[in-house]
N, C-alpha and C positions, 0 to 999 in steps of 0.2 A: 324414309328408311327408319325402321321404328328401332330404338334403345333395347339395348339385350342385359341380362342382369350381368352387374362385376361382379367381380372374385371381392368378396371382405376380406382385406389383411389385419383390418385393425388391430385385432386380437394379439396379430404378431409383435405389434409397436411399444416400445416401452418407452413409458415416456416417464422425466422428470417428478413431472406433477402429473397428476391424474386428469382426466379431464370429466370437469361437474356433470354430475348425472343430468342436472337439468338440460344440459346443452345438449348431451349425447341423446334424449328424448327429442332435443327441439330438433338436432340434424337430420336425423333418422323420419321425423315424420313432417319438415320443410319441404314445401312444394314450391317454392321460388327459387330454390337453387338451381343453376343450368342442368339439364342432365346428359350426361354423357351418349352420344350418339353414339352406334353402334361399331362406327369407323376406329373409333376411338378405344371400346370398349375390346375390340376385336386389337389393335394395337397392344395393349394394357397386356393382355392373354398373350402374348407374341414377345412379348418386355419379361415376364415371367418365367418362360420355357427357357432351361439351359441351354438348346441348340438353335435362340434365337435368330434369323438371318436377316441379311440385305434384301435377298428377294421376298423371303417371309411378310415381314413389314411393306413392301413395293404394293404387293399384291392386295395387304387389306388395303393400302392407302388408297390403291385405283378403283376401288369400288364407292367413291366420292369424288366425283370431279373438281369441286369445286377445292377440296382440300389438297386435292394432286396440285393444281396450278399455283397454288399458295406458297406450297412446299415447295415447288420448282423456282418459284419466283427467290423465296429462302437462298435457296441454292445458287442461283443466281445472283446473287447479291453479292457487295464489294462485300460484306459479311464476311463471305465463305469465298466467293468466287477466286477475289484476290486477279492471277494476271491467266487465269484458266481458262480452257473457253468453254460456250456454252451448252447446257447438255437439254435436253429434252424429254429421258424419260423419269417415271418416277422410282424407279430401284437406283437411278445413276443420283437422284436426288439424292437420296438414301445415304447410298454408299460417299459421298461429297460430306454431308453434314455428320454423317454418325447417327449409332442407333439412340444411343440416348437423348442428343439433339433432338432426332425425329419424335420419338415421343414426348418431348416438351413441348415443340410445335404441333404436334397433335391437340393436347391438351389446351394449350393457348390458343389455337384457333375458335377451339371450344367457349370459352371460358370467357374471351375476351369481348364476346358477344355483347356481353351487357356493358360495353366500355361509357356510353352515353348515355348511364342513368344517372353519373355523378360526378361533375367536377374531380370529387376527389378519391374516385375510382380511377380517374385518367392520371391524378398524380402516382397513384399506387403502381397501375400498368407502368406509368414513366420511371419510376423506381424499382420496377421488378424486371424492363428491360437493362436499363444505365447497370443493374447488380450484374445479371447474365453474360454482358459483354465485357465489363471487368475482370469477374470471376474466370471467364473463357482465356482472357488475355493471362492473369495472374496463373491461370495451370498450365499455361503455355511454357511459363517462368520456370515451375515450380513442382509440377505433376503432370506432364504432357500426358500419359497415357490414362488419364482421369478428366480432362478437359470435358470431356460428354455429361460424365455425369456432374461435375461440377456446376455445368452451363444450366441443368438441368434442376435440379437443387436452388440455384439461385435466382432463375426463373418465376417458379414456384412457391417462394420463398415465403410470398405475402398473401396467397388463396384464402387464407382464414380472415380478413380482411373481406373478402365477397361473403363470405358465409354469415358474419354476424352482420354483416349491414342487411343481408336480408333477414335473416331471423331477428334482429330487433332496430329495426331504421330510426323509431324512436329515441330510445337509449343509448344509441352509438354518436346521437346528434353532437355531443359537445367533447365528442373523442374527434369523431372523423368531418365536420363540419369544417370546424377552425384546428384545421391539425398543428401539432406540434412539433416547433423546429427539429428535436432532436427524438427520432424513433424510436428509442428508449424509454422517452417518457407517452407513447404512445401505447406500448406495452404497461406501463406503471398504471397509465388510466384502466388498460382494459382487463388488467387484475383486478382492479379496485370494483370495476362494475362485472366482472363475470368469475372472477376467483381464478383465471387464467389468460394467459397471453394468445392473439393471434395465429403464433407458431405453433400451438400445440393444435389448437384448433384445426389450421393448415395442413398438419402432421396427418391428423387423425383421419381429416377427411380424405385426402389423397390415401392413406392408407384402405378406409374404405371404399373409395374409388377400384380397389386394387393396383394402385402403384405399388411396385415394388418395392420392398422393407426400408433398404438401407437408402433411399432416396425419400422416403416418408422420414427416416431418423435424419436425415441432415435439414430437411424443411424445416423438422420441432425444436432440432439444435441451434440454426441458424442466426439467429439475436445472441447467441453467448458469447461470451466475451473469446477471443479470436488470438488471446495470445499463446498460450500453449497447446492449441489445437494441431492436428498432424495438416499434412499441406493444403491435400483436398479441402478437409473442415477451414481450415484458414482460409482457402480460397473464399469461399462463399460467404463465410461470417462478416471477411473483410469485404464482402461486394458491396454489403447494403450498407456500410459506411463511406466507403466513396459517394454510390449512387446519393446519399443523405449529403454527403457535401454541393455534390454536384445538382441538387435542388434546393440547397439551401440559399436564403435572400441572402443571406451573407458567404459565399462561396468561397470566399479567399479565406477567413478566418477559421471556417470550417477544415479548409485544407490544412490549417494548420494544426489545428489539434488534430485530426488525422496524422500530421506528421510525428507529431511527440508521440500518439499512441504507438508508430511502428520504429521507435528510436530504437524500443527494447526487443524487438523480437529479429533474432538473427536470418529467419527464413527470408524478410521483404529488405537484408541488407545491400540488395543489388536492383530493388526495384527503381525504375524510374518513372517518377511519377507524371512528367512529362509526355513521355511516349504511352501512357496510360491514357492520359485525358485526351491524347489526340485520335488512339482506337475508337473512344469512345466518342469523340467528334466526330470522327468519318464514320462509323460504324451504324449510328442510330438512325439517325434519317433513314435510311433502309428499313430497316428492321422492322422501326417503326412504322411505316407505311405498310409492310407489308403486311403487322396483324392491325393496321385500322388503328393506331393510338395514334392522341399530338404528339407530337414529339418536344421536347423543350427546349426552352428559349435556347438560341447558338450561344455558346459561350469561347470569350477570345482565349484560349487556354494560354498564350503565352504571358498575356496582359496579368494572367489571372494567378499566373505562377510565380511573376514577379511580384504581383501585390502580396501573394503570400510569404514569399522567402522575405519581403521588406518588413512583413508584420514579425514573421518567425523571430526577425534579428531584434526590432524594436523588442519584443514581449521577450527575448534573451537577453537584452542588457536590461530592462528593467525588473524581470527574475533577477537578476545578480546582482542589481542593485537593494533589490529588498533582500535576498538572502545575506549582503555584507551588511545590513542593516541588520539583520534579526540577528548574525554571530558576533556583531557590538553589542548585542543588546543582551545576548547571553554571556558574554565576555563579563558582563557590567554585574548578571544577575551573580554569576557564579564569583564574580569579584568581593560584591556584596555579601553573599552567603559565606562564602570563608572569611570573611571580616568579622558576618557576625558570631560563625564557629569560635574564630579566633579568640573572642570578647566575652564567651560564655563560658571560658574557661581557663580565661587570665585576669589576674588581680589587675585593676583599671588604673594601680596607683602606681606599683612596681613592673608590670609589666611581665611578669613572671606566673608563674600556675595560681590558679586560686582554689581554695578549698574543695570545691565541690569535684574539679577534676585531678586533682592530688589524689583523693579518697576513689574514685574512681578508676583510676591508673594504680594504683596500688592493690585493687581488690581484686583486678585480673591478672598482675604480675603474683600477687602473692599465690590465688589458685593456679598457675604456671609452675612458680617454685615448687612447691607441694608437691603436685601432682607428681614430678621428673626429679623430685629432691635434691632442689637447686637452693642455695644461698639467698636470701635475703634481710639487706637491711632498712632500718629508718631511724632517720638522724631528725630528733624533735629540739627545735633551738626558740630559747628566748631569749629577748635582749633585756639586760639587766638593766635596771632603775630607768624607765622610758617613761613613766608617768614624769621624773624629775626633770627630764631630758624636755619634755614639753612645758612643765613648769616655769622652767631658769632661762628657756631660749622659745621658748613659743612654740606652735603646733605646724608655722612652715618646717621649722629646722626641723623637729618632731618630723614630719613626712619625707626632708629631704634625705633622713638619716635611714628609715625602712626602703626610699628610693635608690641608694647607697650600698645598702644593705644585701637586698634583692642583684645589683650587677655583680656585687664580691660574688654571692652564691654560684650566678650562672656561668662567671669565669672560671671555679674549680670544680663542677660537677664536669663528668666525663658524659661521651655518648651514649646515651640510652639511661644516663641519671635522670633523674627528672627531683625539680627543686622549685618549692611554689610558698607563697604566703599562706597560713593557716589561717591567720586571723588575728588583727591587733597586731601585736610584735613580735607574734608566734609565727615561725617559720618550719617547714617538715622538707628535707631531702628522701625520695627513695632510689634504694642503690640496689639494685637488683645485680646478683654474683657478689656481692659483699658478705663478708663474714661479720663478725662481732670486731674482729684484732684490726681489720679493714676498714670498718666503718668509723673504730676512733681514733685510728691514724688520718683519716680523715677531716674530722672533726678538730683534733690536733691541728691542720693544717688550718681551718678557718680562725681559731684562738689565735693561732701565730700571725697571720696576716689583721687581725684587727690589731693587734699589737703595735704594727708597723703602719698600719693606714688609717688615720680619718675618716669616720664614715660622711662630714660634711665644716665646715668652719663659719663661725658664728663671730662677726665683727672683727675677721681677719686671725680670731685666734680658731684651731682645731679643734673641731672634738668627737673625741675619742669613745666606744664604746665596750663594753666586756659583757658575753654572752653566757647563759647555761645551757648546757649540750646534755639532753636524753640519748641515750642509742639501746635499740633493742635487734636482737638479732632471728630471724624465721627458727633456726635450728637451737634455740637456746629456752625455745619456753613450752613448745606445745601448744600451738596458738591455735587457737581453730576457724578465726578468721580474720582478715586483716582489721577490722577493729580494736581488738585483743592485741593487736601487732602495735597500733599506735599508741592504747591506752599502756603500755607497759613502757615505752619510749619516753611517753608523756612521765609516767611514775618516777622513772629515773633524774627527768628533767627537774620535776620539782624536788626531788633528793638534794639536788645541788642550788634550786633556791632554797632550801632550809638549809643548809649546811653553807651557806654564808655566799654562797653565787658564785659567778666565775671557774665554772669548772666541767668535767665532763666525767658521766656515770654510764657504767654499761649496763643493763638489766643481763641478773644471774651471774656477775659477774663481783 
């Protein structure tokens, strides 16, 4: 029976990425692809028409015998059959599996012909059935009224995989030779050598096959990632991840990263993956035999479920064990870093502010002030005769007395004062909401308590020391920036060491 020309949809297909002109030349004029017998082609036309029927499809299929009994056999099967009993002709086939079924099995009878030109053609078939009967099972779950085309899509899934191994058998040797465990990086090769993936490939050609659009867009979609896709699209995308587990040398551990991948997606939160792997244990042997593939090695699914949950639990506590390991270790860094915050902008000696964040903290509060025409002041303090103070008692005492010093301060600064060493025996308060009258009753209050306190005792006796107090006030000079604010604090300060020390000056006042 001679091949009748299809319907090209391609045109209709929108794909992702485009697919290389090279390729779209090499498809179009490859003579080693299978070509579509006319059963099939006649099928394709019948998949197309809106008033697609049971007996429509019956009728091309009976004009190939050998495809009728294939299809019966389909039907027949613990597949489909389940506890029904057995039918005989081919519209009941039909009607048993679904129109979309039938034209996947159309197609694959076709298709699968070349199943024994390659090792790893037979792995691909073994991976495009394992997808089909998951994806069937998963819309059962999840899309019942979609299971056809679902089964149908996931089937098909891997076609573009026939196509480049015959158009370049060369080139595809160290993709599809020694394939790679995970079918992602099977796609990553076949970018790198043809500037697109299998799927598109697949897309295309069923597309020009004239399969139907929206079964061409799920073959081109089918490798994307699976987790925000709608049910259908889930279904399929997640087949070829099972099927990949379930040929993987390492199966158990497969199934486990399979399991993290669907931790997050709410749609597969009732799947059991159990009664998954046992469909697909009962189910394949059939299948398989009836389009002519091996079918793969039996696998003990319940063996294989427990070595999984045992790896899941091991690979969770030791996830949690490196994760309380890394939030130690961030615990440690962010320890570290606020220590070193801490030390960049505290006097190492007193323990209080040092220069660089006094003048810093003062340059933002003062443009605050300003800005809202708020109060501020700065209290510029030195401690009188500390060159002598080092002289007569040495330069311990000398530092115990600015250490001394430094605690008076941070005991009568209120919150939101900020009080730091300037430098040497130079000390700066800023009193942000302080007036001028505020700021040397203040100051006043520091003069009084050295009065009363020690700043340290040298050979059991006291000693004692008397400060000069600068104070300038934001609202008393027109300052235009907080530099201008210190230097005028500073001005007053020194007023009162020239005017004999011990005492305290307001700038403007």
């Amino acid at each position: 029976m001679q091949a009748i020309q299809p319907t090209d949809n391609s045109a209709q297909l929108s794909l992702t990425s485009p697919l290389p002109e090279f390729l779209r030349k090499s498809l179009e004029g490859c003579a080693s692809l299978p070509p579509l017998p006319s059963v099939a082609m006649n099928v394709l036309t019948i998949a197309r028409s809106p008033n697609a029927s049971v007996k429509a499809y019956a009728e091309a299929i009976e004009h190939d015998p050998v495809l009728t009994t294939r299809l019966l056999a389909l039907a027949n099967s613990a597949y489909y059959a389940r506890s029904a009993p057995p039918i005989s002709s081919c519209q009941e086939a039909v009607a048993r599996i679904g129109l979309d079924t039938t034209l996947a099995a159309t197609l694959s009878f076709s298709l699968f012909r070349q199943k024994g030109a390659n090792a790893y053609l037979q792995r691909v078939w073994s991976r495009s059935l394992i997808a089909a009967i998951a994806s069937r099972y998963l819309a059962e779950q999840l899309c019942p009224s979609r299971k056809g085309f679902v089964f149908t899509a996931a089937l098909l899934q891997d076609i573009g995989v026939l196509a480049l191994k015959s158009l370049y058998p060369e080139e595809v040797e160290s993709v599809y030779e020694t394939p790679a465990e995970h079918h992602p990086e099977v796609s990553h090769n076949e970018h790198r050598l043809f500037g697109c993936d299998h799927a598109i490939v697949g897309a295309w050609l069923a597309a020009k096959w004239g399969v139907p659009a929206p079964i061409a867009e799920a073959i081109h979609t089918s490798h994307l990632d699976f987790s925000s896709a709608p049910a259908d699209l889930l279904c399929i995308r997640l087949s070829g991840h099972i099927a990949d587990a379930w040929l993987s040398p390492s199966p158990a551990q497969a199934l486990v990263n399979l399991m993290r991948k669907l931790e997050s997606n709410h749609l597969t939160d009732h799947l059991e993956l159990a009664a998954l792997l046992n469909t697909i244990e009962d189910q394949l042997p059939s299948l398989a035999n009836i389009l002519e593939v091996t079918a793969p090695t039996h696998q003990d699914n319940e063996a294989l479920l427990a070595e999984a949950q045992q790896l899941l639990f091991e690979q969770t506590l030791a996830l949690s064990a490196r994760l309380d390991q890394q939030q130690s270790e961030l615990a440690q860094l962010l320890e570290r870093q606020n220590e070193l915050e801490s030390r960049s902008r505290t006097d190492a000696l007193t323990g209080i502010a040092n220069r660089g964040w006094l003048e810093e903290q003062l340059d933002m509060r003062f443009r605050q002030c300003r800005d809202v025409g708020g109060a501020l002041s700065v209290v510029f303090i030195d401690i009188d005769h500390f060159k002598s103070i080092n002289d007569q008692y040495g330069h311990l005492t000398g530092d115990n007395v600015l250490v001394s010093f430094g605690k008076l301060l941070s005991a009568v600064v209120r919150d939101g004062d900020l009080a730091g060493r300037y430098g040497g025996e130079e000390f700066m308060v800023v009193l942000p909401g302080e007036d001028a009258n505020g700021a040397k009753k203040f100051a006043q209050r520091i003069a009084y308590r050295l009065q009363e306190q020690p700043m340290t005792w040298h050979e059991d006796r006291p000693v004692y020391v008397t400060v000069s107090i600068g104070v300038a006030c934001l609202n008393d000079g027109g300052f235009a920036n907080s530099t201008e604010l210190i230097n005028a604090a500073d001005k007053s300060m020194y007023f009162i060491k020239h005017s004999g020390r011990c005492g305290i000056a307001v700038y403007g006042h």
